[in-house]
N, CA, C and O of each residue as an XYZ file, in Angstrom:
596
protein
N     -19.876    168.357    -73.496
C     -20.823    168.456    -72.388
C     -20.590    167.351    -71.368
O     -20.749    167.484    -70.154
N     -20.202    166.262    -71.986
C     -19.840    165.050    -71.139
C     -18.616    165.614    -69.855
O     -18.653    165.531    -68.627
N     -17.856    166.041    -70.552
C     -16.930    166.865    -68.845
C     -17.130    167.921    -68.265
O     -16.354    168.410    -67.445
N     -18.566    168.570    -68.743
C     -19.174    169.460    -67.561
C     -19.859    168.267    -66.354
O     -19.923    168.298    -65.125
N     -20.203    167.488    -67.148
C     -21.310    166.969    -66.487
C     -20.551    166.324    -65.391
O     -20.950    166.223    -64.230
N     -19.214    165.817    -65.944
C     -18.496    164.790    -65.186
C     -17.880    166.090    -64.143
O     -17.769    165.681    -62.987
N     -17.594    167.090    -64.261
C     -16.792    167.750    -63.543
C     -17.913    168.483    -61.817
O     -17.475    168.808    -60.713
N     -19.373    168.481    -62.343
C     -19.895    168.837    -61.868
C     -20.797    167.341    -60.871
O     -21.513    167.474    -59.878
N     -20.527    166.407    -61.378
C     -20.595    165.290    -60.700
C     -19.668    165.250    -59.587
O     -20.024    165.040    -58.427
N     -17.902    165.552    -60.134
C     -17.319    165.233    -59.082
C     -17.378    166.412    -57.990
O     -17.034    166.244    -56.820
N     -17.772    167.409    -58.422
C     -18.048    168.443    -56.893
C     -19.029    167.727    -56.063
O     -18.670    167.573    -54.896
N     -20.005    167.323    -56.333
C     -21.191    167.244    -56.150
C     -20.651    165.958    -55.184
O     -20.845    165.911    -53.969
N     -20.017    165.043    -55.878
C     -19.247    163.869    -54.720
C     -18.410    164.496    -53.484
O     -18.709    164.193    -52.329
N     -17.304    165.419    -53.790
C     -16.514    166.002    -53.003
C     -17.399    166.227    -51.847
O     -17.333    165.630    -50.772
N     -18.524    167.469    -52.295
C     -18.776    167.824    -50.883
C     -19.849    167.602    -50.133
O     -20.350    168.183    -49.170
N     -20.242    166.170    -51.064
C     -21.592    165.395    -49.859
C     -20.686    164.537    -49.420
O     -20.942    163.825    -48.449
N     -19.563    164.478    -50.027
C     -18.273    163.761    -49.085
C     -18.109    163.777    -47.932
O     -18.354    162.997    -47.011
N     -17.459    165.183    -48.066
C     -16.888    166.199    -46.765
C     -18.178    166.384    -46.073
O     -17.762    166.313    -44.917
N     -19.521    166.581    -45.956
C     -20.330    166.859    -45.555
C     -20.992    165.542    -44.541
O     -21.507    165.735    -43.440
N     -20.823    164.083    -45.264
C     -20.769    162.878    -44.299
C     -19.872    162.925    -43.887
O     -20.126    162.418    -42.794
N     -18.521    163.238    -43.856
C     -17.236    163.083    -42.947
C     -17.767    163.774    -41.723
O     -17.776    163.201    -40.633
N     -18.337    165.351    -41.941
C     -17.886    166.112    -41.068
C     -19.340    165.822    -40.198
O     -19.228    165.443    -39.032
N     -20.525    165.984    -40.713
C     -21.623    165.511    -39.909
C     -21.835    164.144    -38.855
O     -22.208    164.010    -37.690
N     -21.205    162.871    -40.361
C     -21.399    161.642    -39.466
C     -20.512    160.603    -39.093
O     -20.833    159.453    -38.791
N     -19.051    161.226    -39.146
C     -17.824    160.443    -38.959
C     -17.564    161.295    -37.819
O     -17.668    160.849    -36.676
N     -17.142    162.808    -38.119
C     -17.242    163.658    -36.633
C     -17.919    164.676    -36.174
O     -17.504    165.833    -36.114
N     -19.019    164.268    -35.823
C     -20.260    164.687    -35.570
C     -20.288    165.969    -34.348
O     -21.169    166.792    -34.100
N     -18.948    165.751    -33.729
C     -18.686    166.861    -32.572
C     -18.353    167.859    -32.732
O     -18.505    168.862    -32.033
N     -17.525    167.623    -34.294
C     -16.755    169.054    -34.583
C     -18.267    170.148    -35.220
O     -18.471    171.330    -34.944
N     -19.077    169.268    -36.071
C     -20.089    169.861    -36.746
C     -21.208    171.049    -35.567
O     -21.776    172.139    -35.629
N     -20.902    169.503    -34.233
C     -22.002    170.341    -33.095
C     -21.447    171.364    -32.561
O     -22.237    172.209    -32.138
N     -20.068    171.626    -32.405
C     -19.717    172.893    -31.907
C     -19.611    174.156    -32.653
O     -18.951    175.183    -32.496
N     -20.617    173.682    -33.657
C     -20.616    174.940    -34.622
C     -22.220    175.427    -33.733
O     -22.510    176.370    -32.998
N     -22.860    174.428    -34.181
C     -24.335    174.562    -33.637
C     -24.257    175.164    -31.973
O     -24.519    176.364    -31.886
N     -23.933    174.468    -30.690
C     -23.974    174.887    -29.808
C     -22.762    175.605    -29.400
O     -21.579    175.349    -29.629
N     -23.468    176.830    -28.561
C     -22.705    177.790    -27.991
C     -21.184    177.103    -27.426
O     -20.885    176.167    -28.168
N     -20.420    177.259    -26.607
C     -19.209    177.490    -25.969
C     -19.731    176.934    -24.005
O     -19.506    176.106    -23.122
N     -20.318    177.833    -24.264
C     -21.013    177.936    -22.749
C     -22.190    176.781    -22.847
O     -22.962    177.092    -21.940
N     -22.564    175.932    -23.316
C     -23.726    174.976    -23.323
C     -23.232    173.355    -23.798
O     -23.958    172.375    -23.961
N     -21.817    173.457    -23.944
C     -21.051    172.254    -24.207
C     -21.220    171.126    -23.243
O     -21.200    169.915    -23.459
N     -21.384    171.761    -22.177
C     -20.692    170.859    -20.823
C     -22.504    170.281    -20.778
O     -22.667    169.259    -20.112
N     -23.604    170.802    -21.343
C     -24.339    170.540    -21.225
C     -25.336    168.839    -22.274
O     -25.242    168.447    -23.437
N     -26.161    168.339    -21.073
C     -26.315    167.528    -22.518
C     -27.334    167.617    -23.657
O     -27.730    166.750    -24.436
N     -27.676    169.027    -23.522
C     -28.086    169.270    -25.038
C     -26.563    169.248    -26.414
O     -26.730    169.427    -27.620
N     -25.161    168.969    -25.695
C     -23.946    168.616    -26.635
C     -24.041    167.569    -27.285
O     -23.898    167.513    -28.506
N     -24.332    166.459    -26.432
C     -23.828    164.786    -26.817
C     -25.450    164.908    -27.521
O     -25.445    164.004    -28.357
N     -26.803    165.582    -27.577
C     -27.972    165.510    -28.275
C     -27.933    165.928    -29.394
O     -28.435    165.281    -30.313
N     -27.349    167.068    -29.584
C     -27.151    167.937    -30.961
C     -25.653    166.791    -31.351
O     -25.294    166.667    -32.522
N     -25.359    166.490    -30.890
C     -23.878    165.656    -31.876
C     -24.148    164.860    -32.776
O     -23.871    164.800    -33.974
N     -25.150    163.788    -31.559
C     -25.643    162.644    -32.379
C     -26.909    162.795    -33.079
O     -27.491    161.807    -33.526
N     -27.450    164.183    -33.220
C     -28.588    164.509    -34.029
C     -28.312    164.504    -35.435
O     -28.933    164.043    -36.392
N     -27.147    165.178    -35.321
C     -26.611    165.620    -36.780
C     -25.862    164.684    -37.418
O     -25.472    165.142    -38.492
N     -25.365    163.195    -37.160
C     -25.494    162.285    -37.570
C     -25.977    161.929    -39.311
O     -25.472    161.715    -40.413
N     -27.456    162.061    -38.551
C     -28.620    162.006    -39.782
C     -27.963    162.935    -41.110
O     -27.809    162.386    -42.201
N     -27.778    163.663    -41.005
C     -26.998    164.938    -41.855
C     -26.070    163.824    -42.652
O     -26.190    163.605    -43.857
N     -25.397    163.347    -42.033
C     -24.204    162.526    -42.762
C     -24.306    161.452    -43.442
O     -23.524    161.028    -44.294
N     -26.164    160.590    -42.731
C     -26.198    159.887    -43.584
C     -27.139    159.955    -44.869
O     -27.554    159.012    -45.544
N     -27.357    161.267    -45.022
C     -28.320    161.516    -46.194
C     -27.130    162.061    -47.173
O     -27.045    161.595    -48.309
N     -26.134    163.140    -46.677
C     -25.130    163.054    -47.357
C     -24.337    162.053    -47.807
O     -23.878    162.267    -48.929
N     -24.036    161.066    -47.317
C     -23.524    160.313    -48.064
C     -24.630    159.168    -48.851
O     -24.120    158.395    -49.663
N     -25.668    159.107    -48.673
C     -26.319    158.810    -50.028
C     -26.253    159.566    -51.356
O     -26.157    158.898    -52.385
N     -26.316    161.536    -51.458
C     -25.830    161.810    -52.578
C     -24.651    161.673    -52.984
O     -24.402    161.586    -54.187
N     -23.661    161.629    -51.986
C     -22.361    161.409    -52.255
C     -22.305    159.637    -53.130
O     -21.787    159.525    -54.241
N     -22.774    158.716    -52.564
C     -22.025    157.291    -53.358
C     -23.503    157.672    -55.045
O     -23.440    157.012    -56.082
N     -24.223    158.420    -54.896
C     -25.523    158.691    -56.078
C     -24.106    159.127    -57.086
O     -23.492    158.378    -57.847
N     -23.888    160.336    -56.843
C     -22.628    160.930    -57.546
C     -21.630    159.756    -57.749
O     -21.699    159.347    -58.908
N     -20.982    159.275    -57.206
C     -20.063    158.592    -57.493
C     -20.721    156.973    -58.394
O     -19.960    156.171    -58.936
N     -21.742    156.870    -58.364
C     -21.935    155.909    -59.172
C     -22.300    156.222    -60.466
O     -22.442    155.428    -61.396
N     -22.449    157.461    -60.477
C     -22.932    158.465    -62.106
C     -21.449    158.148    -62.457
O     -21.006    157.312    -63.244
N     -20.929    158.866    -61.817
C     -19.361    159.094    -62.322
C     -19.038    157.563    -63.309
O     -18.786    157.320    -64.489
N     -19.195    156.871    -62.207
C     -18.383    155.171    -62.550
C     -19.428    154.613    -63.919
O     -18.902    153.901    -64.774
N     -20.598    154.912    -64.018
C     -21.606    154.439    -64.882
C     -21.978    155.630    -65.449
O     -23.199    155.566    -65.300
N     -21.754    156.706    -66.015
C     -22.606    157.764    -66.624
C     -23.296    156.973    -67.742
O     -24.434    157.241    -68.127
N     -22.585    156.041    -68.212
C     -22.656    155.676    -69.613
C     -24.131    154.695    -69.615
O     -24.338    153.773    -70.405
N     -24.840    155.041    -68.794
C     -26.091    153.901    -68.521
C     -26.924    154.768    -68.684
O     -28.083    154.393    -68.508
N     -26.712    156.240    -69.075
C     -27.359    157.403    -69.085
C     -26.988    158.051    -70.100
O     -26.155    158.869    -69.711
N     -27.148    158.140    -71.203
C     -26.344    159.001    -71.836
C     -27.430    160.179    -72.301
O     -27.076    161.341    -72.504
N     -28.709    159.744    -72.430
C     -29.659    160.854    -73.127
C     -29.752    162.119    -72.072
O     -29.970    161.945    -70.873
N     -29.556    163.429    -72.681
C     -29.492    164.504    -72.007
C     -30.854    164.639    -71.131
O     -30.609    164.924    -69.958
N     -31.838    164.538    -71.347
C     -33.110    164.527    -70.027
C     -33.223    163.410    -68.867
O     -34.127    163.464    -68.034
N     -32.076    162.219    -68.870
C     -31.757    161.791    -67.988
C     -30.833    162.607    -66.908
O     -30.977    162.756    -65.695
N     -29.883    163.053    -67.767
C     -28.946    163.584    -67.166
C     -28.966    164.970    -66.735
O     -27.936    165.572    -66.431
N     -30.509    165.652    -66.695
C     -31.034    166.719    -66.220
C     -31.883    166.437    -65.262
O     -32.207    167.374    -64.531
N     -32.387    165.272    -65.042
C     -33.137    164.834    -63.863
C     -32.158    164.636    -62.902
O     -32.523    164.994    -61.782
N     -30.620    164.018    -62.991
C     -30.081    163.939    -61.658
C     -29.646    165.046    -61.308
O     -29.466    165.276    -60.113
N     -29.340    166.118    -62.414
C     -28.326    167.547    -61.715
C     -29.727    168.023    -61.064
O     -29.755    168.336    -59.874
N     -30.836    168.071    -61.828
C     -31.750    169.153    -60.655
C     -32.203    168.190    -59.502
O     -32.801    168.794    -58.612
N     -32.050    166.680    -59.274
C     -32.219    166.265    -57.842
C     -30.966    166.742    -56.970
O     -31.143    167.051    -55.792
N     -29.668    166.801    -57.569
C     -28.546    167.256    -56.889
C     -28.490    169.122    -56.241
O     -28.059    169.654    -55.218
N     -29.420    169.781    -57.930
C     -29.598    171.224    -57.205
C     -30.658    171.132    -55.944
O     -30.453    171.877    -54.986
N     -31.524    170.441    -55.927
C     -32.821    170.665    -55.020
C     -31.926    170.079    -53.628
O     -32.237    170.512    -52.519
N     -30.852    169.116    -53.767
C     -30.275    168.569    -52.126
C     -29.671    169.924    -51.773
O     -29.920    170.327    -50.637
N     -29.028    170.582    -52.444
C     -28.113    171.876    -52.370
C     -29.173    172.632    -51.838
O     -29.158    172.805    -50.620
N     -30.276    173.218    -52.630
C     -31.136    173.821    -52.516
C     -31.430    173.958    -51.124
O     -31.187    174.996    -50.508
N     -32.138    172.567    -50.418
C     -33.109    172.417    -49.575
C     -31.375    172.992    -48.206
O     -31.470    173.886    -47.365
N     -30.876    172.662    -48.302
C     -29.805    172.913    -47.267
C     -29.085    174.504    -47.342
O     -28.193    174.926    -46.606
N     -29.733    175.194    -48.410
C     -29.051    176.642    -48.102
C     -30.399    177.364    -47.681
O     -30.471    178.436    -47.081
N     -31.543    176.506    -48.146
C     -32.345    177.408    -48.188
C     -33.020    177.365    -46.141
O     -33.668    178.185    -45.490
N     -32.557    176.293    -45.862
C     -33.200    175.676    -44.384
C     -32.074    176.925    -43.693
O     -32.345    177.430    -42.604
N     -31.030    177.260    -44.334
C     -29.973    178.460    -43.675
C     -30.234    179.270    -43.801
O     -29.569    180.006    -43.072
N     -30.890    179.777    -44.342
C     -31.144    181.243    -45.233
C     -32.001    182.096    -44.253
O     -31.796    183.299    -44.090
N     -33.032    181.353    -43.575
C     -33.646    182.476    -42.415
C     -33.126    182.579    -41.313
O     -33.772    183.264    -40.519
N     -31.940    182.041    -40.856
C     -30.644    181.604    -39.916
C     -29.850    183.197    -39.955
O     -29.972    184.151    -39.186
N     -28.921    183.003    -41.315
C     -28.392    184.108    -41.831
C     -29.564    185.418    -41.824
O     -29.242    186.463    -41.260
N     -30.485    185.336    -42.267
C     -31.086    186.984    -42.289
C     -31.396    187.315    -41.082
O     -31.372    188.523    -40.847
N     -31.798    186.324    -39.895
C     -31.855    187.095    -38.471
C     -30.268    187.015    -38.411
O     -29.875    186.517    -37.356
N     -29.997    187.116    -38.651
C     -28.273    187.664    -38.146
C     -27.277    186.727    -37.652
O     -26.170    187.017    -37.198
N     -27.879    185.366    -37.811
C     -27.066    183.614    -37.253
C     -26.932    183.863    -35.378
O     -27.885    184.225    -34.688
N     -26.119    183.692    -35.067
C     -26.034    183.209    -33.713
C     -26.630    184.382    -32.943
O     -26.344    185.555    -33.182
N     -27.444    183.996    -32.040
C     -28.189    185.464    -31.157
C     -28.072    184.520    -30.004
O     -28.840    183.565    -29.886
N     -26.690    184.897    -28.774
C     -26.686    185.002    -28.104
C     -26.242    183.309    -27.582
O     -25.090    182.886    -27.684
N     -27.321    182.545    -27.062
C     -26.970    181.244    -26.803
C     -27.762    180.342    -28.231
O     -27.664    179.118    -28.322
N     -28.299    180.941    -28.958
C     -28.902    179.862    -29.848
C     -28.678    180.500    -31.231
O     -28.178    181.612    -31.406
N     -29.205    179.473    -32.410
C     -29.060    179.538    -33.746
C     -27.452    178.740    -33.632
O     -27.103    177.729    -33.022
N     -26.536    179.901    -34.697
C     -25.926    179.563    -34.912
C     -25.271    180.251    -36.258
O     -25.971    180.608    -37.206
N     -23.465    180.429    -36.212
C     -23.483    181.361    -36.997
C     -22.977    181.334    -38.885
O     -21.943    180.880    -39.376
N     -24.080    181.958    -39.529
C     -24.183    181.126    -40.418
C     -22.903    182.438    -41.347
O     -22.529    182.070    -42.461
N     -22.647    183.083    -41.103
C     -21.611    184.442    -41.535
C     -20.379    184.595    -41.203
O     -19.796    185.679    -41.185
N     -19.605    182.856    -40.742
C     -18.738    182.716    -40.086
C     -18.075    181.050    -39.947
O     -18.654    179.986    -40.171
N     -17.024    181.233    -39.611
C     -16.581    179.665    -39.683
C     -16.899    178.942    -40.987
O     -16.946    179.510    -42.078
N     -17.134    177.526    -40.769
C     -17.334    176.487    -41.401
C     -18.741    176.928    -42.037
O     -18.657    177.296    -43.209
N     -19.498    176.943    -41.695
C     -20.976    177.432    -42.047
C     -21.229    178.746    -43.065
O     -22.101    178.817    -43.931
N     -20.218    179.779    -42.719
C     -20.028    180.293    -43.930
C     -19.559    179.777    -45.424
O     -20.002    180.288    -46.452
N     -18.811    178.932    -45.413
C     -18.368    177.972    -46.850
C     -19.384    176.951    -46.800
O     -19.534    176.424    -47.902
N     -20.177    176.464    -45.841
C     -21.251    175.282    -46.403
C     -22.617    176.304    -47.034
O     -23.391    175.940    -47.919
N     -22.648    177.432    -46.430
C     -23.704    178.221    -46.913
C     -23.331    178.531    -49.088
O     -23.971    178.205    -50.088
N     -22.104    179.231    -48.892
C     -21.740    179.392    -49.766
C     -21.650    178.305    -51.276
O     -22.019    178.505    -52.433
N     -20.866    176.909    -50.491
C     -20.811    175.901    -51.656
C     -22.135    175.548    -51.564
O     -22.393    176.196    -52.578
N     -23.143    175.125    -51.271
C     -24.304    174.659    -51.462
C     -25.013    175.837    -52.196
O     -25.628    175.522    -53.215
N     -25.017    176.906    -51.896
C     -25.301    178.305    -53.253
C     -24.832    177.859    -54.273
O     -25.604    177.365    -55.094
N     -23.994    177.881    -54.426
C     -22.970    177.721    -55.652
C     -23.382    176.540    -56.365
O     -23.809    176.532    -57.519
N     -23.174    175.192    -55.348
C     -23.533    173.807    -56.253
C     -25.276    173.970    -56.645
O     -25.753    173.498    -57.677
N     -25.931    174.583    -55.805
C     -27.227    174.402    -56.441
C     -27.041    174.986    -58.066
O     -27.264    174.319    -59.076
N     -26.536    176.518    -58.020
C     -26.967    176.933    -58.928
C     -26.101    176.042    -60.068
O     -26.690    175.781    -61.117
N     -25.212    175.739    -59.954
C     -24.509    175.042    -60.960
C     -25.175    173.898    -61.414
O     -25.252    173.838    -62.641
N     -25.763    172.818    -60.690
C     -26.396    172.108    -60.508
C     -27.717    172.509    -61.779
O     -27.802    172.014    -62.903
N     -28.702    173.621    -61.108
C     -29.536    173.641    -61.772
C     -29.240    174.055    -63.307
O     -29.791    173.450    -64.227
N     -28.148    175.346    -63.579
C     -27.851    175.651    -64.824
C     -27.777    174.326    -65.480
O     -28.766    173.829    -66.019
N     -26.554    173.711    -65.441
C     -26.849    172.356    -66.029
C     -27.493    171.601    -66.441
O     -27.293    170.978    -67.483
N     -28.592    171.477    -65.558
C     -29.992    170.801    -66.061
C     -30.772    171.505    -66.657
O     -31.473    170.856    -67.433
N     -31.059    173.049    -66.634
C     -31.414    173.979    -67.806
C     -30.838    173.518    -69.113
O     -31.707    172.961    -69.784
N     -29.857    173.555    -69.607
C     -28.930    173.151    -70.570
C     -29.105    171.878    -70.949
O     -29.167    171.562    -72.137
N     -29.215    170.910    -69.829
C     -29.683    169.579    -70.887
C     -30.658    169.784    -71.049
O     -30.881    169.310    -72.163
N     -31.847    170.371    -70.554
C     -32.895    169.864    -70.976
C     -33.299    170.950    -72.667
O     -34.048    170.607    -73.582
N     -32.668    171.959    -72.579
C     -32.854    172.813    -73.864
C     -32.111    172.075    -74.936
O     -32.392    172.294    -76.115
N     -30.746    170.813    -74.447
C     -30.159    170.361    -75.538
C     -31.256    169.120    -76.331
O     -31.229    168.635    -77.462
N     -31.908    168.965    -75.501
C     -32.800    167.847    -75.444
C     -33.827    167.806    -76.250
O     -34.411    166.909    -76.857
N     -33.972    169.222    -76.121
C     -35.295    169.750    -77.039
C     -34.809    169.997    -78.271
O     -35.518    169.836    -79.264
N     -33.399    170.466    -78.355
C     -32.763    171.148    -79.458
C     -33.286    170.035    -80.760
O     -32.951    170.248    -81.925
């Protein structure tokens, strides 16, 4: 169980990784997902750039969280510890597919606003954050039933 846990740690680093890279290292590439084509030149661009910032630096708080599990798991070893961090890690996943999720069912980008969540980059952040939640939470299902066991 120790290299699920570890394996699902290191996703969990990877892509609050990539997720501070891309939000708050380059914050422009992230905004031209968000704003249209036609609204660039505008400065709702340089507003939404440096908005999303914030994004990068909450991501990389789970990101160095993960990476210090990794480096120290061993300060943790009882399984209901180690079900409290995967379901804080499913609920970060969580809260970020789920803030997409009424995005995607009106249909993502309508016209000059939203944004498209069935496409590009945003299609794989929709997707891995599905994915890591649920993995995330299974996991912590599992410790906590080993726990009880």
């Amino acid at each position: 169980m120790d290299s699920v846990f570890s394996t699902v740690l290191a996703l969990n680093f990877l892509w609050f990784g990539a997720a501070f890279w891309y939000f708050g290292i380059v914050p422009d590439s992230s905004a031209k997902i968000l704003v249209p084509k036609s609204a660039r030149d505008s400065p709702l661009f340089a507003t939404v750039s440096a908005s999303v910032r914030f994004l990068g630096g909450m991501n990389f708080a789970f990101a160095v969280f993960a990476a210090l599990l990794l480096a120290y798991g061993s300060l943790f070893p009882e399984p209901g510890q180690r079900a409290l961090f995967a379901a804080v890690f499913a609920l970060a996943h969580a809260g970020q597919f789920a803030f997409n999720l009424p995005v995607a069912l009106r249909g993502g980008r309508q016209g000059e606003s939203l944004w498209p969540v069935f496409a590009g980059p945003m299609l794989l952040i929709f997707i891995v954050d599905f994915t890591l939640m649920l993995s995330n939470a299974a996991l912590s299902a599992f410790l906590l039933c080993a726990e009880g066991a």
